[in-house]
N, CA, C and O atoms as a GROMACS GRO file, in nm:
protein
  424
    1UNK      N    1 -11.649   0.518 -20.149
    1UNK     CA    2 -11.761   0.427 -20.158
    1UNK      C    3 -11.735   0.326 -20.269
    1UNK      O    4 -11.739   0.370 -20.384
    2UNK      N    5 -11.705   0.177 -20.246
    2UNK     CA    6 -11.730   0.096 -20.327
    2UNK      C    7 -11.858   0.042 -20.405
    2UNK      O    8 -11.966   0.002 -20.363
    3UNK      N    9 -11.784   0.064 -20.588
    3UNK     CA   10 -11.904   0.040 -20.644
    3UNK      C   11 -11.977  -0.100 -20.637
    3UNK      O   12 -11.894  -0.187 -20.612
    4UNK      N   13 -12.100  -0.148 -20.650
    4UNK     CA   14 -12.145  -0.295 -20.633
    4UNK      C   15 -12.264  -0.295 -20.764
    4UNK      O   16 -12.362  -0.226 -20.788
    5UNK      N   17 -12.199  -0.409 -20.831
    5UNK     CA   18 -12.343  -0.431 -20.985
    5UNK      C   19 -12.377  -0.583 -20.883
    5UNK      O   20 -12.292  -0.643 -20.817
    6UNK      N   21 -12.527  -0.620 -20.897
    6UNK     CA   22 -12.573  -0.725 -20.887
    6UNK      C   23 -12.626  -0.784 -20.779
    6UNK      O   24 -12.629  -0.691 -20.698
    7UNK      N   25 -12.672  -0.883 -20.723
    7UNK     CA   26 -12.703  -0.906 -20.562
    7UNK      C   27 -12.555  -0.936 -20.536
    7UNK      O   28 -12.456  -0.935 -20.608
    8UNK      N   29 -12.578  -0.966 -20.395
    8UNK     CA   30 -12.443  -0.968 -20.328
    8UNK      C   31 -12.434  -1.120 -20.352
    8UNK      O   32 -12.525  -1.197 -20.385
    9UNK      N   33 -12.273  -1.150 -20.323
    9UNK     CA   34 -12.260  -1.304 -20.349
    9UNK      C   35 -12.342  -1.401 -20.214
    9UNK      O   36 -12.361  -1.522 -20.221
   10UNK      N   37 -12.370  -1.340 -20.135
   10UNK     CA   38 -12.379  -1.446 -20.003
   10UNK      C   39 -12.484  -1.384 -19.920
   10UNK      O   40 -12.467  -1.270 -19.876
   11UNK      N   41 -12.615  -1.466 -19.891
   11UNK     CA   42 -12.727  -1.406 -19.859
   11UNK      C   43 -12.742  -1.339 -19.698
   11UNK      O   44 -12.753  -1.407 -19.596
   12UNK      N   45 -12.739  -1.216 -19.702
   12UNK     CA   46 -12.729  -1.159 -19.534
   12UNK      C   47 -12.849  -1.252 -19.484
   12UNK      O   48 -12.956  -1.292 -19.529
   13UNK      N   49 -12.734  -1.270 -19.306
   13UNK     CA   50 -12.851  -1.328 -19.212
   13UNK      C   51 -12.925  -1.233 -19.145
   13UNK      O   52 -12.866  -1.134 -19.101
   14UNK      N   53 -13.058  -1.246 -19.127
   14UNK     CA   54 -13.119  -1.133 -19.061
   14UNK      C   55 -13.114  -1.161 -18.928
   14UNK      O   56 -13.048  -1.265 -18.922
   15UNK      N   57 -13.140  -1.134 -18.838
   15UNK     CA   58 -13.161  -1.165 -18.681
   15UNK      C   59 -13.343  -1.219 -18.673
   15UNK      O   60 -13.439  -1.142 -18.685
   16UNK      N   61 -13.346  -1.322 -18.658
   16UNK     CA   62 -13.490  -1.334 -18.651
   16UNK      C   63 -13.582  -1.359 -18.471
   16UNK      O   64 -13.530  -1.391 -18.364
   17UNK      N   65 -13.666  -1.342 -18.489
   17UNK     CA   66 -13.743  -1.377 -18.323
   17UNK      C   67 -13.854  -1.411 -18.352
   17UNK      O   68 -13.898  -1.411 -18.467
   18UNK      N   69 -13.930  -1.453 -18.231
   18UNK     CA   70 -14.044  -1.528 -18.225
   18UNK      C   71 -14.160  -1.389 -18.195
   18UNK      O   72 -14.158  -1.296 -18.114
   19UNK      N   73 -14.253  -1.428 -18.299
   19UNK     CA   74 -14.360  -1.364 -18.303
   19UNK      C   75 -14.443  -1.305 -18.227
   19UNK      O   76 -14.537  -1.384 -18.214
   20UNK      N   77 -14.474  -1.169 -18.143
   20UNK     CA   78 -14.559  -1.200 -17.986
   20UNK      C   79 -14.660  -1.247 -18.010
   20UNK      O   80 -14.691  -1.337 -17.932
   21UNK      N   81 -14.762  -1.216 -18.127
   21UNK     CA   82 -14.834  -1.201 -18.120
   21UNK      C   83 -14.921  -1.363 -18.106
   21UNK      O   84 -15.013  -1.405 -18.036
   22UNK      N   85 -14.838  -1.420 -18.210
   22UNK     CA   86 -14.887  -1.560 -18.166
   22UNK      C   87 -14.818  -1.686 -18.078
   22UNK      O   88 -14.858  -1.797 -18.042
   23UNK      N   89 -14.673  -1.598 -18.057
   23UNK     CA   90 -14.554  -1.668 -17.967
   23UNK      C   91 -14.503  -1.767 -18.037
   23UNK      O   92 -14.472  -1.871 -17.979
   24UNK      N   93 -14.480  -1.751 -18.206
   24UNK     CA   94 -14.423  -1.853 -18.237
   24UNK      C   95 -14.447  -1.924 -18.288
   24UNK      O   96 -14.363  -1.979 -18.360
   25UNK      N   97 -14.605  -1.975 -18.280
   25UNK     CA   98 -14.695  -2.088 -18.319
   25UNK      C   99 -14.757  -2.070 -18.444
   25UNK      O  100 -14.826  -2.165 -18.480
   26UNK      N  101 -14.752  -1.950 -18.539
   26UNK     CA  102 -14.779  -1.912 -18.665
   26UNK      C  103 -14.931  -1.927 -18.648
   26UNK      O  104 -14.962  -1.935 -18.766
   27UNK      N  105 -15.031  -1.934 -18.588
   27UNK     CA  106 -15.150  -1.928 -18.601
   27UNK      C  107 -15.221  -1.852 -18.409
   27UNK      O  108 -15.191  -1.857 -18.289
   28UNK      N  109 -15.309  -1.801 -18.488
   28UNK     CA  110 -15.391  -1.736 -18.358
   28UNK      C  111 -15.545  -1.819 -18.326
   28UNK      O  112 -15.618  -1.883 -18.402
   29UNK      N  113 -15.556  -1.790 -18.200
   29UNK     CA  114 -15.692  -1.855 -18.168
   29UNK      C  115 -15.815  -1.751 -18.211
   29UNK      O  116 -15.845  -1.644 -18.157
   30UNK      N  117 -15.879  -1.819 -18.331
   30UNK     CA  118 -16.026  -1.787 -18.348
   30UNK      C  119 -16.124  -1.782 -18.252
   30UNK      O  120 -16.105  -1.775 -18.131
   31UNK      N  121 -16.227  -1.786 -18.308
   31UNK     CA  122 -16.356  -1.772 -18.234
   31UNK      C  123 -16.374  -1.937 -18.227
   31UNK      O  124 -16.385  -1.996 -18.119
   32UNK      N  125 -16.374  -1.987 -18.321
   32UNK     CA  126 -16.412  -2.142 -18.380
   32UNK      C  127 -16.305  -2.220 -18.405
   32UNK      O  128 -16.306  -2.340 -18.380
   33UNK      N  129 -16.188  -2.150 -18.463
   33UNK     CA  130 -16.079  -2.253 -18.523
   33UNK      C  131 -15.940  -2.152 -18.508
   33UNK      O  132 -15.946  -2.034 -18.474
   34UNK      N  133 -15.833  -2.217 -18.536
   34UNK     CA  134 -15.733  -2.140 -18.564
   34UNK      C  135 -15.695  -2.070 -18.676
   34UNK      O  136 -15.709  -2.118 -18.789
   35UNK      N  137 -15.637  -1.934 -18.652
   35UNK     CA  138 -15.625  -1.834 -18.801
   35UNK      C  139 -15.497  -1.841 -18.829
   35UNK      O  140 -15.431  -1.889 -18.737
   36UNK      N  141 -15.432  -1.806 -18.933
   36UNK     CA  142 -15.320  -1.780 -18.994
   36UNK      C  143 -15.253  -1.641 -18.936
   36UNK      O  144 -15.328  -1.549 -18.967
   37UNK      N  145 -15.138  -1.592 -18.862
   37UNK     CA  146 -15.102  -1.510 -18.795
   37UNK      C  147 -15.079  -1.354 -18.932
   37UNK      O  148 -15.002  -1.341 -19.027
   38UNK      N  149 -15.174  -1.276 -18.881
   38UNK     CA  150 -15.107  -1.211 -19.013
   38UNK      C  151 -15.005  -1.106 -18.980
   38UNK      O  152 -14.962  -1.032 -19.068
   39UNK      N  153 -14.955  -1.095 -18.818
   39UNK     CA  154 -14.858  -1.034 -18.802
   39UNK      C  155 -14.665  -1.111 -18.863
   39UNK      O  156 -14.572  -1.033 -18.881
   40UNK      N  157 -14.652  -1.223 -18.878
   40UNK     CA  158 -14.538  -1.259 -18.882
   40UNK      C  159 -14.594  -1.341 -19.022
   40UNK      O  160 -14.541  -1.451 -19.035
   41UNK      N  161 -14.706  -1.301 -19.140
   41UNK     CA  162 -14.683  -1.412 -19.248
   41UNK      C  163 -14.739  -1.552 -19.247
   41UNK      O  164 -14.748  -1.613 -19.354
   42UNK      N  165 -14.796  -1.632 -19.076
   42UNK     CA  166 -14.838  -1.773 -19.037
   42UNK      C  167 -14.708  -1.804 -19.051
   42UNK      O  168 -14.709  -1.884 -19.145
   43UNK      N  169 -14.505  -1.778 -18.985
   43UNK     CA  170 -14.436  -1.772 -19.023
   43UNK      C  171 -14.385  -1.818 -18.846
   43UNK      O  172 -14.290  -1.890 -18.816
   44UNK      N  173 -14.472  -1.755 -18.763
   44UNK     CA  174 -14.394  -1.729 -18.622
   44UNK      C  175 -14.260  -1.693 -18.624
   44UNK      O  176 -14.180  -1.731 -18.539
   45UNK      N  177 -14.234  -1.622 -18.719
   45UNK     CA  178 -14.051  -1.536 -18.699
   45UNK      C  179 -14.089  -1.416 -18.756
   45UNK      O  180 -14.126  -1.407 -18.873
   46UNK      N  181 -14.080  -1.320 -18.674
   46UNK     CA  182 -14.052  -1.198 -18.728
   46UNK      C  183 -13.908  -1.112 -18.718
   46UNK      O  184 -13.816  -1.177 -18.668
   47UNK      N  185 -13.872  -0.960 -18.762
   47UNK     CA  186 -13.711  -0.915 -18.780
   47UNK      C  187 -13.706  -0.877 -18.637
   47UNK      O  188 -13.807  -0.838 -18.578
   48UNK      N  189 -13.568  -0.889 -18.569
   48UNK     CA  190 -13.519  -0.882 -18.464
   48UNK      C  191 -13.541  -0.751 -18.446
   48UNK      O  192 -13.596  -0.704 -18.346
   49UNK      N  193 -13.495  -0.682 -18.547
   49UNK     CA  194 -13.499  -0.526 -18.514
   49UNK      C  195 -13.595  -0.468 -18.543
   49UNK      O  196 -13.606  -0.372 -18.466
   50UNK      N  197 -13.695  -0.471 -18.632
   50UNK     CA  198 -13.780  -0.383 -18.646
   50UNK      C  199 -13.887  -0.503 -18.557
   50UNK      O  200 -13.935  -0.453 -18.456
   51UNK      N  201 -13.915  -0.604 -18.574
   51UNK     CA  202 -14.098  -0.662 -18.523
   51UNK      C  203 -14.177  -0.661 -18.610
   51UNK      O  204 -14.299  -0.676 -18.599
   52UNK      N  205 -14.098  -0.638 -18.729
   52UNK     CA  206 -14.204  -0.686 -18.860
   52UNK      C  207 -14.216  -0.787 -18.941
   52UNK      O  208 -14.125  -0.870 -18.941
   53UNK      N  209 -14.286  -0.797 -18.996
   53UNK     CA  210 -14.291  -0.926 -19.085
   53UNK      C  211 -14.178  -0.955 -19.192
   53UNK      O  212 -14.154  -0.860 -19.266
   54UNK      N  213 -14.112  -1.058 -19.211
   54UNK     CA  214 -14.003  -1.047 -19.386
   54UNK      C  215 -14.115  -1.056 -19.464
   54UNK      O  216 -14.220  -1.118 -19.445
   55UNK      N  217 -14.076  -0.978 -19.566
   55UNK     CA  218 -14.180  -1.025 -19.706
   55UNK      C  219 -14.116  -1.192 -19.747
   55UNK      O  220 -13.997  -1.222 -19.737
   56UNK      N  221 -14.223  -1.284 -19.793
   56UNK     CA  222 -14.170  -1.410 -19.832
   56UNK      C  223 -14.122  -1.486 -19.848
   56UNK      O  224 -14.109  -1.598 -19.798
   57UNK      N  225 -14.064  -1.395 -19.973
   57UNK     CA  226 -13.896  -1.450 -20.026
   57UNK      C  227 -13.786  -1.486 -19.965
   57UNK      O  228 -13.715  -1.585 -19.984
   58UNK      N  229 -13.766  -1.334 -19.835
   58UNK     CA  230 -13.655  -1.330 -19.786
   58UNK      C  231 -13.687  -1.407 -19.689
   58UNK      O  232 -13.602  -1.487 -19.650
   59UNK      N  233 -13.785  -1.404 -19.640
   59UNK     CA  234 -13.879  -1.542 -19.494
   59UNK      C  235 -13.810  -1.688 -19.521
   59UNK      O  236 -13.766  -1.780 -19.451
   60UNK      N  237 -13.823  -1.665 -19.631
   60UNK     CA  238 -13.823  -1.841 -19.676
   60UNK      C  239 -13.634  -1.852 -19.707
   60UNK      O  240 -13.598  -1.969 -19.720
   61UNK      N  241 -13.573  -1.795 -19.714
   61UNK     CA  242 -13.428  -1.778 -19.746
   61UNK      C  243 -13.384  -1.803 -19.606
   61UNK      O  244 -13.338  -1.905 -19.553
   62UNK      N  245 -13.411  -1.671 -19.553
   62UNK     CA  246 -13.342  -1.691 -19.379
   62UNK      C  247 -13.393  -1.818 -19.318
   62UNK      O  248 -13.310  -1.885 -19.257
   63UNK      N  249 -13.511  -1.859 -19.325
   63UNK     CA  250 -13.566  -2.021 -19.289
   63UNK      C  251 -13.479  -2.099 -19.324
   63UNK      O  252 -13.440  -2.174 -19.234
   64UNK      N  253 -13.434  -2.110 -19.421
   64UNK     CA  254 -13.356  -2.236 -19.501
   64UNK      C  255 -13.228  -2.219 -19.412
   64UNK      O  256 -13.181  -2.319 -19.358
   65UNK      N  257 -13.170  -2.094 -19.396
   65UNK     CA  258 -13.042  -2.076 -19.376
   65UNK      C  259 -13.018  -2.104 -19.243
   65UNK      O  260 -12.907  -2.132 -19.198
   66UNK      N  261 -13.117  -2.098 -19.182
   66UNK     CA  262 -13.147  -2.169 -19.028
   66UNK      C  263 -13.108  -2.325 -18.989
   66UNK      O  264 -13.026  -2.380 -18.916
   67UNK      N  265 -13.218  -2.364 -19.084
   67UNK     CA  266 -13.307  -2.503 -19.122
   67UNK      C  267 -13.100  -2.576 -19.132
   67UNK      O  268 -13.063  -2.657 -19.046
   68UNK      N  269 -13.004  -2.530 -19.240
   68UNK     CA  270 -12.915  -2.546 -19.290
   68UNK      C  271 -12.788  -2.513 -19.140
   68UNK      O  272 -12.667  -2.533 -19.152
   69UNK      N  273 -12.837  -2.476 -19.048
   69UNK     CA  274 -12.771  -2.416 -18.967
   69UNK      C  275 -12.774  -2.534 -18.822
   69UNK      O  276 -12.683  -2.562 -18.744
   70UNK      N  277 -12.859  -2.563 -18.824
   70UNK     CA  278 -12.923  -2.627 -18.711
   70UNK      C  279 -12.928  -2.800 -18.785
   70UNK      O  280 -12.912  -2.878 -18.690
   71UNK      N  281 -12.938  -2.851 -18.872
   71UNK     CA  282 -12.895  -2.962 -18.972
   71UNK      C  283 -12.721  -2.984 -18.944
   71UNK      O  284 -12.683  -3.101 -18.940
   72UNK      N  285 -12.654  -2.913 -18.933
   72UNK     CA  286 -12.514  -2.912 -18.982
   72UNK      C  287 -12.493  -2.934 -18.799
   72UNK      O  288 -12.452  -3.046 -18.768
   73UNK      N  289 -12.514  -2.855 -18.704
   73UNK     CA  290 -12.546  -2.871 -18.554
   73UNK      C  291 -12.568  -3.016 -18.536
   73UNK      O  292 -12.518  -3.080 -18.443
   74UNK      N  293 -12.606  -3.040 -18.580
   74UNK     CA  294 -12.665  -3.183 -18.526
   74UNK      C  295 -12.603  -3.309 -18.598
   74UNK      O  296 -12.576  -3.426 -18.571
   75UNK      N  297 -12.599  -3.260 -18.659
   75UNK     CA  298 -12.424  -3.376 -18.768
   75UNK      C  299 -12.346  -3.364 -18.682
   75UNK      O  300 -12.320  -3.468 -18.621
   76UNK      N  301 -12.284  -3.255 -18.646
   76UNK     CA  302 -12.142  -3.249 -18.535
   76UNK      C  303 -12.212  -3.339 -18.395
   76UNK      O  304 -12.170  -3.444 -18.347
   77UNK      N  305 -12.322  -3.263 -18.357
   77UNK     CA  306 -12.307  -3.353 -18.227
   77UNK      C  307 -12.361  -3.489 -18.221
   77UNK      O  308 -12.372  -3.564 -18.124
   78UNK      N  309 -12.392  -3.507 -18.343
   78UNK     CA  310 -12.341  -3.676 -18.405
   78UNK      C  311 -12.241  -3.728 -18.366
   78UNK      O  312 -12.220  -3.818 -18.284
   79UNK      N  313 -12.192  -3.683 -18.414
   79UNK     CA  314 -12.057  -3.727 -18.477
   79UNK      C  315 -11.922  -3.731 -18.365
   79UNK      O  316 -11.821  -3.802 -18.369
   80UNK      N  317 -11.975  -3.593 -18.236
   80UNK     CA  318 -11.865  -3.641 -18.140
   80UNK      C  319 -11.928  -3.669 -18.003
   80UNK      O  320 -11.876  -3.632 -17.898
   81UNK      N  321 -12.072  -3.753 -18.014
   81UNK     CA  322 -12.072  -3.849 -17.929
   81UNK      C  323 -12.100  -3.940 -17.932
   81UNK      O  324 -12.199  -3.978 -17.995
   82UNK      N  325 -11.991  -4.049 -17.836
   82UNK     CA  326 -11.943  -4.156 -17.863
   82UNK      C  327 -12.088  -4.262 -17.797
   82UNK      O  328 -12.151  -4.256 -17.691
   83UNK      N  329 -12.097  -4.357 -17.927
   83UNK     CA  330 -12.178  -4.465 -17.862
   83UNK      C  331 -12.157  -4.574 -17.782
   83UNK      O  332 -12.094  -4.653 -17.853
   84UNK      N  333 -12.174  -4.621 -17.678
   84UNK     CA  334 -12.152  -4.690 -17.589
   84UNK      C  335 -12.333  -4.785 -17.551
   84UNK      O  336 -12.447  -4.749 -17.580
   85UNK      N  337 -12.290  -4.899 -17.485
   85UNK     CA  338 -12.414  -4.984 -17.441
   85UNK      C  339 -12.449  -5.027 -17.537
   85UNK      O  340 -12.379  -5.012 -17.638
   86UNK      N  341 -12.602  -5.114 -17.543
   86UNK     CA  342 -12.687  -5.162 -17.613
   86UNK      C  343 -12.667  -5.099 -17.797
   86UNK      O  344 -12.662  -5.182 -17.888
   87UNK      N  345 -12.659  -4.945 -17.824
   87UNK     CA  346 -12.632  -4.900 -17.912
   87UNK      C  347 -12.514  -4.933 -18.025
   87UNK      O  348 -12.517  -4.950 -18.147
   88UNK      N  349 -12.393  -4.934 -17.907
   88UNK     CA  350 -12.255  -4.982 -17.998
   88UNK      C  351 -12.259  -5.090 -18.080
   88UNK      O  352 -12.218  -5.096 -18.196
   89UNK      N  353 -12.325  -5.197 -17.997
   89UNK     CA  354 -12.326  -5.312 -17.993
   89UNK      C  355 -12.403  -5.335 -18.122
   89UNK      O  356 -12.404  -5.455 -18.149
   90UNK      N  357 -12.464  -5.266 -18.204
   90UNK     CA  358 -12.592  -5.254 -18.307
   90UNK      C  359 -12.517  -5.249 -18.403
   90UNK      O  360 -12.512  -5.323 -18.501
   91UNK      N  361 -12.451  -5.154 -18.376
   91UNK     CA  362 -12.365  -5.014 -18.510
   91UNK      C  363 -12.259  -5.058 -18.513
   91UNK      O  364 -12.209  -5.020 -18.618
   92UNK      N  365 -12.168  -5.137 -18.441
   92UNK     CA  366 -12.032  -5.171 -18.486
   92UNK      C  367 -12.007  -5.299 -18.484
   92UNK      O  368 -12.071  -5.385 -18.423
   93UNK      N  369 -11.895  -5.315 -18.563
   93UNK     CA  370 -11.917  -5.524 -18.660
   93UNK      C  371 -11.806  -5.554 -18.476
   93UNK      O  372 -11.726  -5.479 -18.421
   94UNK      N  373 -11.827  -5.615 -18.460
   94UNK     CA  374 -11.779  -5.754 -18.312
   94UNK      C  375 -11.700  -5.805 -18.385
   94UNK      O  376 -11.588  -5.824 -18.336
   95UNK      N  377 -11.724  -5.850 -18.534
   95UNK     CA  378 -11.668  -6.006 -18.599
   95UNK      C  379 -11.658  -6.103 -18.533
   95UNK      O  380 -11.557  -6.173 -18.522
   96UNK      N  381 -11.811  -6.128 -18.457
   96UNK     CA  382 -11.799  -6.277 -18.342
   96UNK      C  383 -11.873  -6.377 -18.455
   96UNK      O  384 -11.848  -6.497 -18.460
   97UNK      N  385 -11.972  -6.307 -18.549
   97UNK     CA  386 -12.034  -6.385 -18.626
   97UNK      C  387 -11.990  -6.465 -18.682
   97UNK      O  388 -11.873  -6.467 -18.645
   98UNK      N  389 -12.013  -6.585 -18.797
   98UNK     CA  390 -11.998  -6.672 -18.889
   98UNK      C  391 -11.968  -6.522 -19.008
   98UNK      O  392 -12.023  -6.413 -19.024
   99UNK      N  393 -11.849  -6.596 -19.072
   99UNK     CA  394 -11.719  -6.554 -19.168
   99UNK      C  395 -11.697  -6.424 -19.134
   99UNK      O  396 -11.667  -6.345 -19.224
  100UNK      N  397 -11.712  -6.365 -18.956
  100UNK     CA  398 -11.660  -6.254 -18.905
  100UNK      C  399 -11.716  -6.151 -18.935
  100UNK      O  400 -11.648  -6.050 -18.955
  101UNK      N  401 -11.868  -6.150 -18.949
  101UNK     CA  402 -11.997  -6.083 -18.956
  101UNK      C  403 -12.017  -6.037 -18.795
  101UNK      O  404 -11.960  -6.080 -18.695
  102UNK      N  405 -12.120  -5.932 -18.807
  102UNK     CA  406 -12.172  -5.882 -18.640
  102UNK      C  407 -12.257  -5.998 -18.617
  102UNK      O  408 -12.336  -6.060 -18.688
  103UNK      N  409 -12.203  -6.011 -18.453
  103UNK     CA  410 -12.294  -6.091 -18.368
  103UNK      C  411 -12.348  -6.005 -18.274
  103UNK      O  412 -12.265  -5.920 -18.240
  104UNK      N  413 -12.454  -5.993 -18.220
  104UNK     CA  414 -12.582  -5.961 -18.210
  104UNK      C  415 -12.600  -6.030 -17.993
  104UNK      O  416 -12.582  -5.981 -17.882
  105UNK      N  417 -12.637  -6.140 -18.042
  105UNK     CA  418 -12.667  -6.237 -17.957
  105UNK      C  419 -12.842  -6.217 -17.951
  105UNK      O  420 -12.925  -6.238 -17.862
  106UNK      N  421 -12.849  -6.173 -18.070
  106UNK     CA  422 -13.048  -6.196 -18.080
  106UNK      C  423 -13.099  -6.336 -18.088
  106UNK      O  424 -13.220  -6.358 -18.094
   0.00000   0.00000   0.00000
């Protein structure tokens, strides 16, 4: 058994899922208004494996690490698709302009 002092260097991902109880939506239907879900926190993610709530801290960690996950996703598929049409034409210099500036044709 290896010994370990301290938290670990690199924060475990938990498996997270969508809440039944409110499906996700972090709030339940009242009588009058909407409530704060108190099965998942008002969080709509609860643990994959157990169906319980994270306490807080760790809620708000695995969120980020998501949030950071799905951010970085969407940079890439930035990034390898190619603009074409009306778009290109915006975003990349022509050099048709005066002293070989973008022309437009606005």
């Amino acid at each position: 058994m290896k010994k370990s002092h301290g938290p670990a260097f690199r924060a475990a991902r938990i498996k997270l899922t969508r809440c039944s109880a409110c499906r996700g939506r972090a709030v339940v239907q009242g009588v009058f208004h909407d409530l704060p879900c108190d099965r998942c926190n008002a969080s709509g993610w609860v643990s994959a494996e157990a169906g319980e709530a994270l306490p807080l801290d760790v809620l708000v960690t695995q969120l980020s690490l998501r949030l950071q996950a799905a951010e970085q996703q969407i940079e890439q598929l930035k990034r390898s698709v190619p603009m074409n049409g009306p778009t290109a034409q915006y975003t990349q210099n022509n050099r048709r302009g005066a002293g070989g500036t973008n022309y437009t044709g606005d």
